[in-house]
N, C-alpha and C positions, 0 to 999 in steps of 0.2 A: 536543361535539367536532366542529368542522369537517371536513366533505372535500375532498378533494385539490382540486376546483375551487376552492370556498370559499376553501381554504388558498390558491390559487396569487391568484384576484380580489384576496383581501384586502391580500395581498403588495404585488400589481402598485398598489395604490392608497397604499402605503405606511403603511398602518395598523397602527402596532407590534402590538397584540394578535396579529394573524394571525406577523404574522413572528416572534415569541417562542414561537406555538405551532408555527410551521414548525421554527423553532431546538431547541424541545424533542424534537418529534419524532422528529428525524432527527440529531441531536446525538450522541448516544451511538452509532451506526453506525460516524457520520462521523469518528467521534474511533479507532475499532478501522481504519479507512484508513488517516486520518493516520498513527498511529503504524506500519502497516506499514513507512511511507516513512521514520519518524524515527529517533532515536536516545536521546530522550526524551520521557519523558513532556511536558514544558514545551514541546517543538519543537513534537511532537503538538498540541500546545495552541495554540499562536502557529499552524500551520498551518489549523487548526479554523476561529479566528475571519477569519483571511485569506480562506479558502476562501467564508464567510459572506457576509463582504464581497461577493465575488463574487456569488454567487447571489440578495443583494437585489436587489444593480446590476444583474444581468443577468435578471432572473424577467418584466423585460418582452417578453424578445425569446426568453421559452420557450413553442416552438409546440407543446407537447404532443404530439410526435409517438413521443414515449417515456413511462414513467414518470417520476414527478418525484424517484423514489429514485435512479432512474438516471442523469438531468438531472444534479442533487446529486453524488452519487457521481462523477462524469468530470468536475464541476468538482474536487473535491478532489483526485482524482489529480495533475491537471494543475495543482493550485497545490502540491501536495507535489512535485511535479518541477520547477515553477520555482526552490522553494526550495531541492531537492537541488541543482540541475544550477549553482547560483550556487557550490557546495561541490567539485562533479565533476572542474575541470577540476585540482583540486589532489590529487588523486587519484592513484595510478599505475594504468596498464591495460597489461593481459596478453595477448597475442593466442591464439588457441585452441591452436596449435599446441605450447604451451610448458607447457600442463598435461597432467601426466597423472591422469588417473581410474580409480578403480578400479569395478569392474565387481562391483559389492551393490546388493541390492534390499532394502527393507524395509520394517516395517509399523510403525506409530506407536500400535499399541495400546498403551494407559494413559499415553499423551501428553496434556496439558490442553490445549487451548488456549492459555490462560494461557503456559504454558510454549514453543508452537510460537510463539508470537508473541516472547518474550524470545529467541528461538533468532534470528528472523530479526533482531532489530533488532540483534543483537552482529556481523550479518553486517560486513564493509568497505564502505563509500557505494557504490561502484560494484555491488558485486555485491547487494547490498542491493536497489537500486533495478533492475537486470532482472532480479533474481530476481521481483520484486513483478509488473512487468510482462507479464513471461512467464509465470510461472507461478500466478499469481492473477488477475492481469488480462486475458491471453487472446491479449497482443501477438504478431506475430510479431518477427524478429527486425531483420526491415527496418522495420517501423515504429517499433523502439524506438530503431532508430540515427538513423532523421530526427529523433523526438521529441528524444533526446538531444545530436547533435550528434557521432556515434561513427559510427564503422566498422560493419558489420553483425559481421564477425569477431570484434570487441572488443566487440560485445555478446553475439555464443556463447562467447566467453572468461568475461566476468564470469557469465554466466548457469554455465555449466562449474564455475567455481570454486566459485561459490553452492550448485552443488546438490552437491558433494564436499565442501565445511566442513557444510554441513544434513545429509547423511548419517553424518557423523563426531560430529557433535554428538547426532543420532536413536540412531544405535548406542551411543554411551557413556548417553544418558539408554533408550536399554531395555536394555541390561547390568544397570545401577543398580535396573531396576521390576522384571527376571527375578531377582536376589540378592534384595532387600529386598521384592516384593510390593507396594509403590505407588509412584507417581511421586514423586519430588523436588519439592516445594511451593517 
């Protein structure tokens, strides 16, 4: 098994081997990203090997000043939102001011994974993709409006919305695990 150096020299010389083990490695991470951003599994998929793309073409001009999961990783994001954002503008947006929220907290005990992940993808595109960025990815809320091409507003709107449909959705799946004793599969 190669290391990260290895992995990255081999890359940068174009030697399939290296980049089929870079591909394996990082492959199934990168595919639990994509789909954060998608709405299928197949999107997921078409994003995956897009993102790859990227990372071949680009593994020359990566100056290691990071990990190369994380290299990886912020190229997928950013080819998951090129792809959203081609779907975004057909979208409708909500400005913050016009939802209201209600004011629950809650705990996601005997939530799968599995399941919090199907939660996010049934979100709407917009709210989908700052919910991803905000509160998975770390964004603020101005940085996700220059990424996107949105209002900062219309990005605490959609993030707003997002995190009111995830709580109505959290609440009815632990209703369901406190009656019956397991989660919903």
């Amino acid at each position: 098994m190669l290391n990260e150096d290895e992995l990255i020299e081999g890359c940068r010389k174009g030697n399939r081997a290296s980049q089929k083990a870079l591909y394996e490695r990082y492959c199934r991470k990168m595919l639990v990203v994509c789909l954060r951003y998608s709405k299928t599994t197949a999107e997921a998929e078409d994003t995956l090997q897009e993102g790859f793309v990227k990372v071949f073409n680009g593994i020359k001009e990566f100056r290691q000043e990071s990990k190369l999961e994380t290299w990886i990783t912020r190229i997928m994001v950013n080819t998951a939102l090129n792809v959203q954002r081609r779907k975004l503008y057909l979208l409708p947006m909500v400005d913050v001011e016009e939802i209201n929220l209600p004011d629950t907290e809650l705990s996601v005990s005997g939530i799968h994974f599995s399941q919090l992940l199907e939660m996010i993808q049934t979100l709407p595109h917009g709210c989908q993709i700052v919910f991803n960025l905000f509160a998975i990815e770390g964004f603020s809320h101005k940085e996700i409006a220059e990424k996107l091409g949105i209002s900062e507003g219309t990005s605490k709107s959609q993030f707003a919305r997002a995190k009111s449909l995830m709580q109505a959705k959290l609440i009815k799946e632990s209703t369901y695990y406190e009656r019956y004793g397991e989660a919903k599969i």
